[in-house]
C-alpha positions, -999 to 999 in steps of 0.1 A, spaced: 941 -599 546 938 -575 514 913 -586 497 888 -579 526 870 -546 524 857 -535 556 826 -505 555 837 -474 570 809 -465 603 780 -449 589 780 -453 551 755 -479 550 730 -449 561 734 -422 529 715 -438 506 682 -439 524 689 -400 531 696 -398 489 662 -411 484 641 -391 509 654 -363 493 647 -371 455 614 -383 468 610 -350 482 617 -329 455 597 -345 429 566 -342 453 571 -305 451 576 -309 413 545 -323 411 524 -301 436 542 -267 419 529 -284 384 493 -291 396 490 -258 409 497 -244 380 471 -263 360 450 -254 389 452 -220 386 465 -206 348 446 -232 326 405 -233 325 388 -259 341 367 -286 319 342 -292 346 328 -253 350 321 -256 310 305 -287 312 281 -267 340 275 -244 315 264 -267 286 240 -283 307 228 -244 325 222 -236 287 199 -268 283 181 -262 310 179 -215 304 153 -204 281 160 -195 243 190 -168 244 180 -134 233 195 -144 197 172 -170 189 142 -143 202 157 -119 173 156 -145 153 120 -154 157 113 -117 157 127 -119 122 99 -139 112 77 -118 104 98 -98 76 107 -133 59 65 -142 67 62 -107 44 87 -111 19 73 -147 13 37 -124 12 48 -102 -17 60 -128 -38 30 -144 -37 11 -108 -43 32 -101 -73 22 -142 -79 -14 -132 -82 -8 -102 -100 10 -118 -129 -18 -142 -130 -47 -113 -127 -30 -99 -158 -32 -126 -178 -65 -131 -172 -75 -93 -177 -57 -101 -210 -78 -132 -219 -112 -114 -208 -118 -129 -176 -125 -99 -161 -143 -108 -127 -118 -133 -124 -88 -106 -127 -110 -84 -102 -114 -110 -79 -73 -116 -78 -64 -81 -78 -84 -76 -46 -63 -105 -31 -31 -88 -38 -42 -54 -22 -56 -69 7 -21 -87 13 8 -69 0 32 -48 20 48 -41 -12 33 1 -19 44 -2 -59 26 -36 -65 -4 -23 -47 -5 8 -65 -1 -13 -98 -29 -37 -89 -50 -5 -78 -45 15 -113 -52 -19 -130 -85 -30 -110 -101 5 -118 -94 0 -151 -115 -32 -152 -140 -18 -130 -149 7 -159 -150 -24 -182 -174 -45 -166 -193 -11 -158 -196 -8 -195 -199 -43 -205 -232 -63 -205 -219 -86 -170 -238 -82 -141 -220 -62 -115 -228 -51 -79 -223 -19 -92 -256 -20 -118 -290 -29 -111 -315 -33 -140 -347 -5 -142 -381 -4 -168 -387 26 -182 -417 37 -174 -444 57 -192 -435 93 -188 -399 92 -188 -373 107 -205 -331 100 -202 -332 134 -180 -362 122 -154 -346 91 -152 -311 105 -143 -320 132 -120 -346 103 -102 -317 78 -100 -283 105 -94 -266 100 -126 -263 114 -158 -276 114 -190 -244 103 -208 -238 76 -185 -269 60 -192 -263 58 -230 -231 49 -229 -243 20 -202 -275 7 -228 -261 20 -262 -283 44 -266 -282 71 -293 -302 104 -286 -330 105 -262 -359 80 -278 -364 54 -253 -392 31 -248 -418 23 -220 -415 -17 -212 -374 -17 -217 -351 -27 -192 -321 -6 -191 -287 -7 -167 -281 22 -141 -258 29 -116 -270 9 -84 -260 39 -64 -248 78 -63 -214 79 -67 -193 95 -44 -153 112 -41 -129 110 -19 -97 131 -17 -65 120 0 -43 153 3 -18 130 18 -11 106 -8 -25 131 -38 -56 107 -49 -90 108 -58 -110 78 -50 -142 67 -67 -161 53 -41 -198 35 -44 -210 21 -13 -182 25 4 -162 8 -22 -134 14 -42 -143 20 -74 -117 37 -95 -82 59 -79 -72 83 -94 -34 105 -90 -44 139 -87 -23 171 -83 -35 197 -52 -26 234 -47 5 247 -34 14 254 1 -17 236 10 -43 257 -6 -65 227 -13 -93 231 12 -104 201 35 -144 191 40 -170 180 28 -186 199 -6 -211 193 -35 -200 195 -72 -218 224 -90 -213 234 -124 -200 209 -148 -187 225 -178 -173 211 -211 -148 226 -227 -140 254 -201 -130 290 -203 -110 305 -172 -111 331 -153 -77 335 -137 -78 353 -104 -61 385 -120 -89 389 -142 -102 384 -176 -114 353 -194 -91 327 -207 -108 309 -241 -105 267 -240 -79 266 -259 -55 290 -255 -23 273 -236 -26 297 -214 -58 283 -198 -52 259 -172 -86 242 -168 -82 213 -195 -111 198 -215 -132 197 -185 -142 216 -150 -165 204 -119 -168 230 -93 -169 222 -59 -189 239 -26 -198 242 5 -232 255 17 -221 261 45 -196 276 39 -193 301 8 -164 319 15 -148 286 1 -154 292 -36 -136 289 -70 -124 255 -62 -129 229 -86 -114 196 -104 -103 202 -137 -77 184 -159 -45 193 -172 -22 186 -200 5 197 -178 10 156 -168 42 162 -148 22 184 -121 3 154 -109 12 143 -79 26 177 -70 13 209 -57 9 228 -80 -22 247 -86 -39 271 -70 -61 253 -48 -77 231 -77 -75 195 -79 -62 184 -111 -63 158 -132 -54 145 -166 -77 153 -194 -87 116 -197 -95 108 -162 -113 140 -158 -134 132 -189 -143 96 -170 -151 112 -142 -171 139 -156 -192 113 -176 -199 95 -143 -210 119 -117 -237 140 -115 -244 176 -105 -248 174 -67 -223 144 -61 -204 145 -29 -169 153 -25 -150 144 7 -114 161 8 -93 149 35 -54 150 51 
């Protein structure tokens, strides 16, 4: 019969063996490919780990920079404010508010960083130091006194460490008739100076208070002598003697002295001597070393000064 097909023995058996065999190799596919993921590609679960570590970890040492940062921001933020206040203490200075300027000036030295702005607010606060000196507000540096009978401009000066042209110019007072009964304005205390070889200042202190800085120029290679000295001879209008000898007339450009000298000395010891402050026209030498020992100033400052201190008036020079 043709048309029946009979199996050969054993064929009924290679298919099974067919699909162990696929089966097979796609289980090693599949291993080989998990492998590789295993092994060349990173792992989600270890940065997971990691985002929870950094939860848990103190602040990274970025975010303590950062915070160290602070303080720079804290000061920037400080000297706009300063430079705030100073604006505004001008304005006022301009409008006559005097005390009030003085008042915000102080706020900006006390809290700037900022060495230009509180130089600025320095120079200006001495300035209106000397106007409300001169002016008829009561200051802590004035206190009121009644002449008594007997006195003269002179007594009264010498008995209260001032000078005679400062109390004129304080009462308006023209020649030396003054009467017994009248209250007048003094100085509340002796003045005293303080030099600053380091940052080439005079400061005008009274009871331990700034009065009035000054820039100053100081000798060359450190000639300026440190200490603490007395002025002696005020003089107006000053000849020099330069060390090489002879006498220099005020006056001639030659003489280096200015329109006023104040010597300075030291009891103890006088091997220290023809130091002084005197002004200069030279302006450019201030703030530079310069002379030959001397602490200079410019004529006008030195004439301030000169009319405020008296002979005897302490004179602290310091790196």
């Amino acid at each position: 019969m043709a048309d029946i097909y009979v199996r050969p023995y054993g064929e009924h058996n290679k298919t099974p063996w067919k699909i162990i065999l696929i089966a097979v190799v796609i289980v090693l596919l599949v291993g080989g490919i998990w492998w590789w993921l295993e092994h060349r590609l990173p792992r989600s679960e270890p940065a997971d780990t990691n985002a929870v570590a950094k939860k848990e970890m103190p602040e990274s040492p970025l975010r303590l920079e950062t915070k160290e940062a602070a303080p720079a921001e804290s000061a920037s933020g400080s000297n706009l404010n300063a430079q705030q206040l100073f604006s505004r203490a001008q304005s006022l200075a301009a409008s006559g508010k005097l005390r009030q300027a003085s008042t915000q000036l102080s706020e900006v030295i006390s809290s700037t960083t900022d060495e230009s702005l509180k130089n600025n607010a320095l120079r200006l606060q001495g300035r209106i130091n000397i106007q409300l000196f001169f002016s008829e507000v009561p200051t802590p540096e004035k206190k009121s006194y009644v002449i008594q009978p007997g006195d003269s401009l002179d007594k009264i000066a010498r008995k209260n460490k001032t000078t005679i042209e400062l109390i004129r110019r304080l009462n308006h007072i023209e020649g030396n008739l003054i009467y017994a009964g009248t209250t007048i304005q003094l100085p509340a205390a002796p003045f005293v100076i303080r030099v600053d070889k380091s940052e080439k200042t005079l400061d005008l202190m009274m009871n331990g208070k700034l009065f009035k800085r000054y820039a100053v120029g100081l000798g060359r290679y450190g000639k300026t002598p440190l200490g603490t000295f007395k002025t002696v001879v005020h003089q107006t209008n000053p000849d020099w003697s330069p060390p090489s000898g002879g006498i220099i007339p005020f006056g001639d450009p030659r003489n280096v002295l200015g329109t006023r000298w104040i010597s300075i000395q030291d009891e103890a010891r006088p091997d220290i001597r023809g130091f002084g402050i005197h002004g200069t026209s030279q302006r450019d030498s201030i703030g530079g070393e310069t002379s030959n020992g001397c602490i200079r100033m410019l004529n006008e400052d030195v004439e301030e000064l000169f009319m405020l201190i008296p002979r005897g008036t302490e004179v602290i020079i310091s790196e």
